[in-house]
N, C-alpha and C positions, 0 to 999 in steps of 0.2 A: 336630277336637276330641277324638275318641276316643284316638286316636294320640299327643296332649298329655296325655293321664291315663295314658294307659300308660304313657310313660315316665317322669314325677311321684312314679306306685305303683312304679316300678324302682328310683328314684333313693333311696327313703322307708328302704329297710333300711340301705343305705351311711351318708347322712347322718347316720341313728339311731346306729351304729356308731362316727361320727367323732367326734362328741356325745359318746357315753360317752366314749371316750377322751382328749378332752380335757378332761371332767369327774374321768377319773379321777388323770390326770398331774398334774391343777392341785392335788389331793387331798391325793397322794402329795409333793408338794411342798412344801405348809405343813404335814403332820405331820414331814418332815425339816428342815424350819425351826423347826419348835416343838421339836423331842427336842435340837438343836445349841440351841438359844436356854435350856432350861430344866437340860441338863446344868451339873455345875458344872465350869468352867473347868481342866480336869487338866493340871500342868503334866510335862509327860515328862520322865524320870529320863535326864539324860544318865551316859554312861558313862565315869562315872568312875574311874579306877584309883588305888584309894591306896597300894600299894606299886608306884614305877615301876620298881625292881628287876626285878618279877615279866614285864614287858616285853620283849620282846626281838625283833629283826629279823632273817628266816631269808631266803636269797636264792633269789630266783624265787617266797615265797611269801608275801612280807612281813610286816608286824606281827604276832605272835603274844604270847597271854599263856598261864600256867600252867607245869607242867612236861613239857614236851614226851616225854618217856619213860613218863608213865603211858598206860595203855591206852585211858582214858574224855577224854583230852585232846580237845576239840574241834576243836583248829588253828587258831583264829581268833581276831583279834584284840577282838570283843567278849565272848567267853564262855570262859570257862574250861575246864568239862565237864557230861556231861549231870547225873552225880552230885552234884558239890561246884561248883554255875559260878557263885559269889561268893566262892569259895574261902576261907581260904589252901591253898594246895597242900603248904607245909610239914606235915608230921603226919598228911595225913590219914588217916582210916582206909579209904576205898574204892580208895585209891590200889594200883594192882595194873601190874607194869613188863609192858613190850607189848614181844610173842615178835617177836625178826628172825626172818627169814627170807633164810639164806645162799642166795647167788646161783652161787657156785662150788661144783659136786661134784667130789668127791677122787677118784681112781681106784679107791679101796676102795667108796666109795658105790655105783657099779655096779650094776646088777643079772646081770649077766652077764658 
């Protein structure tokens, strides 16, 4: 009999433990059913491009939109850039053209 309450009293912290836990999941789970239930309905802004001029397909790196020569160009086909990225790219003012970088040195470049 002793040996049956002792392990009863072993068992009493786990169970308590399981308890909360499933008290708390169950919790957790109708206040994110109430927040999706009580939000209103946002319909997502698909990506639309109204000038499809501005579009263009690069090989190996696909769809891109903007002017690929500015510096703040993004490269990608949902955003423009970090500055202007609903653009127009025409006119803008932060538009600033991005430094190459030559791959061939001349034999003057040298350092020695």
């Amino acid at each position: 009999m002793n040996t049956l309450l002792v392990i009863i009293i072993g068992f009493l912290p786990s169970l308590f433990s399981l308890w909360l836990m499933r008290k708390t999941q169950a919790r957790t789970r109708s206040q994110f059913r109430r927040a999706a239930m009580s939000s209103p309905a946002r319909r997502i802004r698909q990506n639309t491009i109204s000038d499809p001029s501005d579009r263009y397909y690069l090989e190996g790196v696909g769809y891109l939109i903007g002017d690929i020569s500015c510096q703040f160009n993004a490269r990608s086909g949902y955003l423009r850039c970090a500055v202007n990225p609903t653009g127009p790219c025409e006119g803008c003012r932060y538009y600033q053209p991005k430094e190459t970088v030559c791959s061939e040195n001349s034999s003057s470049d040298l350092p020695y």
